[in-house]
C-alpha positions as CSV (number, residue, x, y, z in Angstrom):
1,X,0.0,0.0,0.0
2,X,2.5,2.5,0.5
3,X,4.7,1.7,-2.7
4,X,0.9,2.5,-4.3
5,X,1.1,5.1,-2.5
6,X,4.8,6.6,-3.2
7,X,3.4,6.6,-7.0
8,X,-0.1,8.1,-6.3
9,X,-1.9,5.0,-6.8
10,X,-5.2,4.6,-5.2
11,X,-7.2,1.8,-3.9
12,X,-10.7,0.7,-4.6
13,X,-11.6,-2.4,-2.9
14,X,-14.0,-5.4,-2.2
15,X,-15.6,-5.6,1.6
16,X,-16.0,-9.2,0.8
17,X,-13.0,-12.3,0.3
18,X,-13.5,-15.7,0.4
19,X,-16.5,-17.4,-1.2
20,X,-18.2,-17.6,2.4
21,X,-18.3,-13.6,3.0
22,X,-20.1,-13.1,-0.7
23,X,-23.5,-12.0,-0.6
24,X,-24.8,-14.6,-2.8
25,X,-27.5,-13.7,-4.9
26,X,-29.0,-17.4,-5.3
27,X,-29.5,-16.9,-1.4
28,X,-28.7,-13.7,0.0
29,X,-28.1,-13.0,3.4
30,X,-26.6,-9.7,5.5
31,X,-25.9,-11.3,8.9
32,X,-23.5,-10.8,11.3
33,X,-20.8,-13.0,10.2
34,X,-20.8,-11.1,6.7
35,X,-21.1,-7.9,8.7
36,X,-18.1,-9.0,11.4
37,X,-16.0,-10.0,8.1
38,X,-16.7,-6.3,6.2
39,X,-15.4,-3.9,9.2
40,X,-12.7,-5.6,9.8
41,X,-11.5,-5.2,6.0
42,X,-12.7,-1.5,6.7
43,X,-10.8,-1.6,10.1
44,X,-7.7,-3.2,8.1
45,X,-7.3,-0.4,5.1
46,X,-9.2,2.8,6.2
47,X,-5.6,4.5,7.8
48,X,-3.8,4.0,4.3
49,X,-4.9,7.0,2.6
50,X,-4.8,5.9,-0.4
51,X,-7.8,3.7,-0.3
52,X,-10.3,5.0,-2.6
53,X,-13.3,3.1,-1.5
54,X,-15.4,0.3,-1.0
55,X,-17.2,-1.7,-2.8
56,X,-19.5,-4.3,-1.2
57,X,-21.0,-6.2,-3.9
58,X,-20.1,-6.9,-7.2
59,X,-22.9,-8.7,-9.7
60,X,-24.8,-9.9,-7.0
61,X,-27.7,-9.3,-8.6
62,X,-27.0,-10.8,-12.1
63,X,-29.8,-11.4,-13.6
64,X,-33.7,-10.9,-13.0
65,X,-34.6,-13.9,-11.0
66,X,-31.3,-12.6,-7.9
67,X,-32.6,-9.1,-7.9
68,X,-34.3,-9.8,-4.6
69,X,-30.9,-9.9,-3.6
70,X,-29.9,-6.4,-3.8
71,X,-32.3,-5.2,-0.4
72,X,-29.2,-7.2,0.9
73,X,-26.4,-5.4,-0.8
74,X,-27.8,-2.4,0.6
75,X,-28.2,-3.2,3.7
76,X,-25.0,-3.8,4.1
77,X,-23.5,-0.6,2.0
78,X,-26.1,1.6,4.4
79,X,-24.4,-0.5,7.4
80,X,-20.8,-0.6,5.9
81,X,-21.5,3.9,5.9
82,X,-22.7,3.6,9.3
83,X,-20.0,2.3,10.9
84,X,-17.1,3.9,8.7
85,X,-19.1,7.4,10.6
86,X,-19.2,5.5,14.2
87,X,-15.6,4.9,14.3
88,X,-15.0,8.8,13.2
89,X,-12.8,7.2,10.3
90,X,-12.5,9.4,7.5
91,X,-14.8,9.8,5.0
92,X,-14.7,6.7,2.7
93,X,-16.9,5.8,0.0
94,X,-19.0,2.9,-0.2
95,X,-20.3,1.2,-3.3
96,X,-21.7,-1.6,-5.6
97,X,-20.5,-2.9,-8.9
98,X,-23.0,-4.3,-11.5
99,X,-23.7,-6.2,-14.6
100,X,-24.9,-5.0,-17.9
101,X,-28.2,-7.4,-17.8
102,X,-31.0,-5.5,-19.9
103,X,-34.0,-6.9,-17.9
104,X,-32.6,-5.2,-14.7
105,X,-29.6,-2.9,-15.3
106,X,-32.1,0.4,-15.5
107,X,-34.0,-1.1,-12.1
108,X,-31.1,-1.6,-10.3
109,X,-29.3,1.7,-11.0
110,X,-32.2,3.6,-10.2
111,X,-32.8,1.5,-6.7
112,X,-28.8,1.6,-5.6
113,X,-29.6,5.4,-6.0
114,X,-32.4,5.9,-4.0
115,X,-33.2,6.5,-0.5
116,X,-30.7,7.5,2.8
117,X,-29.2,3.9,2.2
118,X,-28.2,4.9,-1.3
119,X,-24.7,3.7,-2.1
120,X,-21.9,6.4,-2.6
121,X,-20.7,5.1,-6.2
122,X,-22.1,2.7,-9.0
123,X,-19.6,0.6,-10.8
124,X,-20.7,-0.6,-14.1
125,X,-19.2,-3.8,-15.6
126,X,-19.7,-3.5,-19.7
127,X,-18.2,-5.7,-22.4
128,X,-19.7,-4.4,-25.4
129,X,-16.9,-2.4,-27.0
130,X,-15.0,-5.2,-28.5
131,X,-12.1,-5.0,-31.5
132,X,-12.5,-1.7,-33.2
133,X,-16.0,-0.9,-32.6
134,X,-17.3,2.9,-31.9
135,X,-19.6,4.7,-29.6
136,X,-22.6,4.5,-31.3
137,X,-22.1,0.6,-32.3
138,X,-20.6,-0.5,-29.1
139,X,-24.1,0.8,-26.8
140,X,-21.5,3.1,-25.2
141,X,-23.7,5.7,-26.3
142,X,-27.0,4.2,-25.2
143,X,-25.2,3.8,-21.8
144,X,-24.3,6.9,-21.4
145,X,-27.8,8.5,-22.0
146,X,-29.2,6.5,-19.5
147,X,-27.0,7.7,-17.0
148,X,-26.6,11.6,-18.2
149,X,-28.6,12.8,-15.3
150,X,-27.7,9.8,-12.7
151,X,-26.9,12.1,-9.0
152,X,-24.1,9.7,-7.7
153,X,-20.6,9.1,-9.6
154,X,-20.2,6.5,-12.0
155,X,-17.6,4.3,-13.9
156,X,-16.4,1.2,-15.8
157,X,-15.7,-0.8,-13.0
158,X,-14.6,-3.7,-15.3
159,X,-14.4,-3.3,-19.7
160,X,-13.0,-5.0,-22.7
161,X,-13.5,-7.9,-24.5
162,X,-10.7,-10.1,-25.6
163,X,-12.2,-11.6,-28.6
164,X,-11.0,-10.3,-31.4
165,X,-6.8,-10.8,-30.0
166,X,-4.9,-9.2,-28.9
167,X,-6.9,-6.4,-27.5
168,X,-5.9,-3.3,-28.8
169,X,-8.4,-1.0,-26.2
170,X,-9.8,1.3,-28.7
171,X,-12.4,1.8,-26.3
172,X,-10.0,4.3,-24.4
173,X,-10.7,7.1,-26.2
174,X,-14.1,7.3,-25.9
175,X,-14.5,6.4,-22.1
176,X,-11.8,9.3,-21.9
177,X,-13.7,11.3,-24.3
178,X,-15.9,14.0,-24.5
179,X,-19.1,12.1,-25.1
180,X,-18.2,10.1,-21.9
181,X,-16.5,12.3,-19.1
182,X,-19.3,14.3,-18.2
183,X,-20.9,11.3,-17.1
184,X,-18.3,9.0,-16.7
185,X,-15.9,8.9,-14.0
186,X,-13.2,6.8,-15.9
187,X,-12.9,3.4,-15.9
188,X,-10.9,-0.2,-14.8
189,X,-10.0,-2.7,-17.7
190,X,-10.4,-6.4,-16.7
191,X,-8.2,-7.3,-16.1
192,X,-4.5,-6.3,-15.2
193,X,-2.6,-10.3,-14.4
194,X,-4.2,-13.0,-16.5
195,X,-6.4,-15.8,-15.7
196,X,-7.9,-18.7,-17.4
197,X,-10.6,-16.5,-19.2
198,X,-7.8,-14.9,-20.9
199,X,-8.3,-10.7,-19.9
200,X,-5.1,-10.3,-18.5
201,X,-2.4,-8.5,-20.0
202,X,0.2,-10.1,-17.7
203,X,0.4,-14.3,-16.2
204,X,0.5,-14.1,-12.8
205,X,-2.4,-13.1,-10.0
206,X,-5.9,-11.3,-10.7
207,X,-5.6,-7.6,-10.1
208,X,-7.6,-4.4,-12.3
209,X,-5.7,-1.7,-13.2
210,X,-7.2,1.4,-14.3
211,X,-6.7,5.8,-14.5
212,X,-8.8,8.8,-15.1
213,X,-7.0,11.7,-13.6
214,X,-4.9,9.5,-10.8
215,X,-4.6,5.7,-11.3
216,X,-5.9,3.5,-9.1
217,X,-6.7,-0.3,-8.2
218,X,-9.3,-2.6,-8.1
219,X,-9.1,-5.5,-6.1
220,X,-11.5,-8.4,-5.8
């Protein structure tokens, strides 16, 4: 953390680990385990300064038959604040990461952005722009209409396709754009070291790299 820090990199980061402390979406839960588990990831980074934020879900909900789950995710986002404000740490972001399903991707932003348990950020996962593609073919357009007027900041949390190879990521220029940044905050390529599935740009362990303004880290 503080080499990331020596370069100015910062940290955004998931609440959850190990399969166990997941909020599943076949059978969500927020109990106490899960909630014991999230502060003390919160306990364990909020004095590096460089940490970002939190997310504490990513595609829980991932399709229209889990989206009772997200009540859950919320829950523990709304307790996640709560107790970041108890402890009198300092002000640290909490958030939820999400799928691009059509059935319940306009739903589910709209309900993560609602209410005094609204989350702090939405990150949006989007695979669309693949090979050389553009704005208006990719639905990076379409996206970025629907959120034009969204209240709470938003970003790629995870993008690219690796079909066609090698990736080539002319999707840069437009998330960096000026059809994009008024609405987009930026976004994280998936994925930084390479896995099986074949995103990674490097072969070792599975880590998102990603800038707008200052680079940061995503770590799930």
């Amino acid at each position: 953390m503080k080499a990331f820090a020596a370069a100015n990199i910062y940290i955004l980061t998931a609440l959850s680990g190990p399969k166990s402390t997941v909020i599943n979406g076949d059978a969500p839960q927020w109990n106490t385990d899960l909630y014991d588990y999230y502060t003390s990831v919160i306990d364990s980074m909020q004095n590096y300064t460089n940490v970002l934020g939190f997310f504490v879900g990513n595609e829980v909900a991932y399709n229209s038959s889990t989206s009772s789950a997200m009540p859950f995710v919320k829950a523990a986002a709304r307790d996640m604040k709560a107790y970041i404000k108890a402890n009198n740490y300092r002000s640290i972001p909490v958030g939820y990461s999400t799928n691009d399903d059509a059935d319940i991707r306009e739903p589910l932003a709209a309900y993560v952005n609602c209410g005094d348990d609204a989350v702090d950020f939405l990150g949006y996962n989007l695979y669309s722009w693949c090979g050389h593609s553009s704005f208006i073919q990719s639905g990076y357009g379409q996206m970025t209409g629907r959120f034009a007027n969204y209240s709470i900041p938003v970003f790629l949390s995870e993008y690219g396709c690796n079909v066609p190879s090698p990736r080539n990521f002319t999707e840069v220029q437009a998330i960096y754009g000026d059809k994009m940044t008024d609405t987009f905050s930026g976004g994280i390529v998936y994925q930084y070291f390479d896995q099986p599935t074949g995103y990674g740009k490097l072969s070792l362990f599975a880590l998102v790299f990603c800038a707008k303004s200052t680079p940061f880290l995503q770590i799930f």
